[in-house]
C-alpha positions in Angstrom: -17.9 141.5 -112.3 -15.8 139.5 -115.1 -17.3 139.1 -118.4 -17.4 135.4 -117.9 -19.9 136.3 -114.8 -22.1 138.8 -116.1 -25.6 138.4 -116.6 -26.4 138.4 -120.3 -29.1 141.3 -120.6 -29.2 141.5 -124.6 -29.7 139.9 -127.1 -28.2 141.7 -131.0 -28.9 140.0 -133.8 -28.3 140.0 -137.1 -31.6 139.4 -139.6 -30.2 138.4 -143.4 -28.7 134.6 -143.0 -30.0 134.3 -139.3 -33.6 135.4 -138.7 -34.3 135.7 -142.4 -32.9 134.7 -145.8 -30.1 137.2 -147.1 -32.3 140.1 -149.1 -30.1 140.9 -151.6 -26.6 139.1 -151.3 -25.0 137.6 -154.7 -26.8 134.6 -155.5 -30.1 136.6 -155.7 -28.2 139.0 -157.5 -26.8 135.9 -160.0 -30.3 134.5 -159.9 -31.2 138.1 -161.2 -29.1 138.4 -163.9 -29.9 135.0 -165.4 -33.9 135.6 -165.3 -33.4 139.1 -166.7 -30.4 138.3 -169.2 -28.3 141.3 -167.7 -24.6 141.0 -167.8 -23.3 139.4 -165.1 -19.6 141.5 -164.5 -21.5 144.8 -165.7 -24.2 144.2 -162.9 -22.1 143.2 -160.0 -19.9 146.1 -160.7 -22.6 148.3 -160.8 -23.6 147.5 -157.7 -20.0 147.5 -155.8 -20.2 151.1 -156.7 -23.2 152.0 -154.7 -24.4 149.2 -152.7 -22.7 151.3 -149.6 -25.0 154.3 -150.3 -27.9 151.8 -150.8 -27.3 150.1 -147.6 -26.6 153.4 -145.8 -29.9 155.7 -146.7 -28.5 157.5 -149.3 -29.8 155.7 -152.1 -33.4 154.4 -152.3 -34.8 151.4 -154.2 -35.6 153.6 -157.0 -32.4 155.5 -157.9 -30.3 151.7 -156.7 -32.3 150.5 -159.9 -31.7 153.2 -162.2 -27.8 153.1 -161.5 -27.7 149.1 -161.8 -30.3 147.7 -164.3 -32.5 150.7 -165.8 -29.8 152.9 -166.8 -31.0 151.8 -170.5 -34.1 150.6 -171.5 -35.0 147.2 -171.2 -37.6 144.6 -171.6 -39.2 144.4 -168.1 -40.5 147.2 -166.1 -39.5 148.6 -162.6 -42.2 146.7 -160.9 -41.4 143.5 -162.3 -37.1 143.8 -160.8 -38.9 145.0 -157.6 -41.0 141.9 -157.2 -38.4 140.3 -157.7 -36.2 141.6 -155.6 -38.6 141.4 -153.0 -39.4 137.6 -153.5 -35.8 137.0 -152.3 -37.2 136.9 -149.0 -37.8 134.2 -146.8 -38.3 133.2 -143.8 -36.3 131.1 -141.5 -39.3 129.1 -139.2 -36.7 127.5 -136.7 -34.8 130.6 -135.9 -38.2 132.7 -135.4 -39.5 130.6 -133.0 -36.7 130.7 -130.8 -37.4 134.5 -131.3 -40.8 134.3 -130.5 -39.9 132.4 -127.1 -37.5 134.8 -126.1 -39.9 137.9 -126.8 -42.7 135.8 -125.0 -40.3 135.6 -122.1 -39.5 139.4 -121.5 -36.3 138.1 -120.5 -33.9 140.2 -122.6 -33.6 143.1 -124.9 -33.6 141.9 -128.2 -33.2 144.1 -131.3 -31.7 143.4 -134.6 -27.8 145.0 -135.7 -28.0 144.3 -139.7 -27.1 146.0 -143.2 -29.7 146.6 -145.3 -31.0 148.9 -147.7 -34.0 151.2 -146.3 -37.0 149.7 -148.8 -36.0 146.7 -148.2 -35.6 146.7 -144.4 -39.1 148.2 -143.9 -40.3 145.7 -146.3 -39.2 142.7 -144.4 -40.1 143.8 -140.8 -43.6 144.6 -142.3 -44.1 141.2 -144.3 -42.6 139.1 -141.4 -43.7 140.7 -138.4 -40.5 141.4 -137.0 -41.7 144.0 -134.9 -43.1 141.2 -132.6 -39.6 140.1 -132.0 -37.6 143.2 -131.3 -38.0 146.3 -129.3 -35.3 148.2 -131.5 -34.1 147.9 -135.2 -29.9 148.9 -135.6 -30.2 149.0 -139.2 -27.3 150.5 -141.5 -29.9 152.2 -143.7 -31.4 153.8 -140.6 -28.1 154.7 -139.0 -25.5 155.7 -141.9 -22.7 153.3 -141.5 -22.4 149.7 -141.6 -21.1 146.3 -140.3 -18.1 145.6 -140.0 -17.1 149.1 -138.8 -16.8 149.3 -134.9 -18.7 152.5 -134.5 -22.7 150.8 -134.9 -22.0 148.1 -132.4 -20.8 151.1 -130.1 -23.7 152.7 -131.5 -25.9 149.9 -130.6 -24.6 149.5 -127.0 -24.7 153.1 -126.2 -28.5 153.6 -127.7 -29.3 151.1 -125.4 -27.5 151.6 -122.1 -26.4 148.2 -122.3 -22.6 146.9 -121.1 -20.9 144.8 -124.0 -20.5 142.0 -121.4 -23.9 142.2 -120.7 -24.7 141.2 -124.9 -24.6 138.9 -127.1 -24.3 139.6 -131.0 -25.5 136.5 -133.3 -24.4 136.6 -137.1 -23.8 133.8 -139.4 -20.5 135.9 -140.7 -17.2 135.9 -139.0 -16.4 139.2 -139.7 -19.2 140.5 -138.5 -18.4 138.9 -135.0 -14.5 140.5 -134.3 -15.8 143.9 -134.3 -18.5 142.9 -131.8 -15.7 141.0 -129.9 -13.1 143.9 -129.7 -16.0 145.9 -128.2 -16.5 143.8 -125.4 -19.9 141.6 -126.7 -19.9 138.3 -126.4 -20.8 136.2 -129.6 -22.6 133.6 -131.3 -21.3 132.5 -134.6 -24.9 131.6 -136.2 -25.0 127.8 -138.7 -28.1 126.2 -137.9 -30.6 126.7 -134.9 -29.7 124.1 -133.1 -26.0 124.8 -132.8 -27.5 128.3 -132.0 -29.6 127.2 -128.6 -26.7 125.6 -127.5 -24.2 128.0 -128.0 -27.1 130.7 -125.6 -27.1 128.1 -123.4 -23.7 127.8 -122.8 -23.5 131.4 -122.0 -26.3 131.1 -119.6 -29.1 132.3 -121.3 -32.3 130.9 -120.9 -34.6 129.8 -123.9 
């Protein structure tokens, strides 16, 4: 069968601009640096230099802190950055109840492909129940290597048994979605919920 005729069987997705609010992308990280008076180049630099070990289990909450903000002393504690960082988190109603329908439905695989950090990704399937959505979580921090690199949506595919024909990746970032495309998957370039429905019903997939 031609990919234009085979029956979608999974569903990919990613969580941080899709499902959820980003957890810790650079406005949160601007929006830190102006609550907490850190400096703004030292901080972002900071975190270019590890945020690949962070998002790959090699670097927990803890020791991302030390290298970033605590590496001196300063005027608010551990626990305070951590709330905060965790507050950063939202949910997005709309896209979860398209979720919920589809896990209701029993219809298709669904699981998540995302980078995130480890505390953070356990965090946010715990606070928002994501385990009621998805049978599997491909998460960078859980499988050493990231988006965009081919290799986790091979990853993903071959974990599952599932033919790239057969799935669909959603993500709200374009370069997320040519990896995903050179390995076969079909894709859904995410912007708003309803553009998303239209675009899985287009490709035959029932909601």
């Amino acid at each position: 069968m031609t990919s234009s005729t085979t029956k979608v069987t999974a569903l990919f997705w990613d969580v941080g601009g899709v499902v959820l609010s980003d957890g810790w992308d650079s406005d949160s990280r601007l929006k830190a640096t102006e609550k907490y008076g850190l400096d703004r180049e030292d901080f972002e630099e900071r975190h270019q230099e590890v945020v690949a070990a962070f998002e790959t289990g090699k670097m927990d909450l803890d020791e991302y802190m030390e290298r970033t903000v605590f590496y001196r002393v300063r005027a608010f504690t551990k626990e305070d950055f951590t709330d905060f960082v965790l507050a950063q988190s939202q949910p997005y109603p709309a896209t979860l109840d398209i979720l919920k329908r589809f896990a209701e439905s029993k219809t298709y695989l669904l699981a998540t492909l995302n980078n995130e950090s480890l505390d953070l990704n356990r965090y946010r399937i715990e606070r928002f129940g994501l385990r009621d959505y998805f049978s599997v979580f491909f998460s960078s921090c859980f499988l050493g290597i990231q988006k965009p690199q081919e290799a986790i949506y091979r990853m993903a595919l071959q974990m599952t048994q599932r033919a790239p024909q057969a799935s669909v990746f959603i993500d709200d970032r374009t370069e997320n979605l040519e990896p995903a495309r050179r390995c076969g998957m079909r894709t859904v370039h995410y912007q708003n919920p309803g553009q998303l429905q239209r675009e899985l019903v287009d490709l035959g997939i029932e909601i």
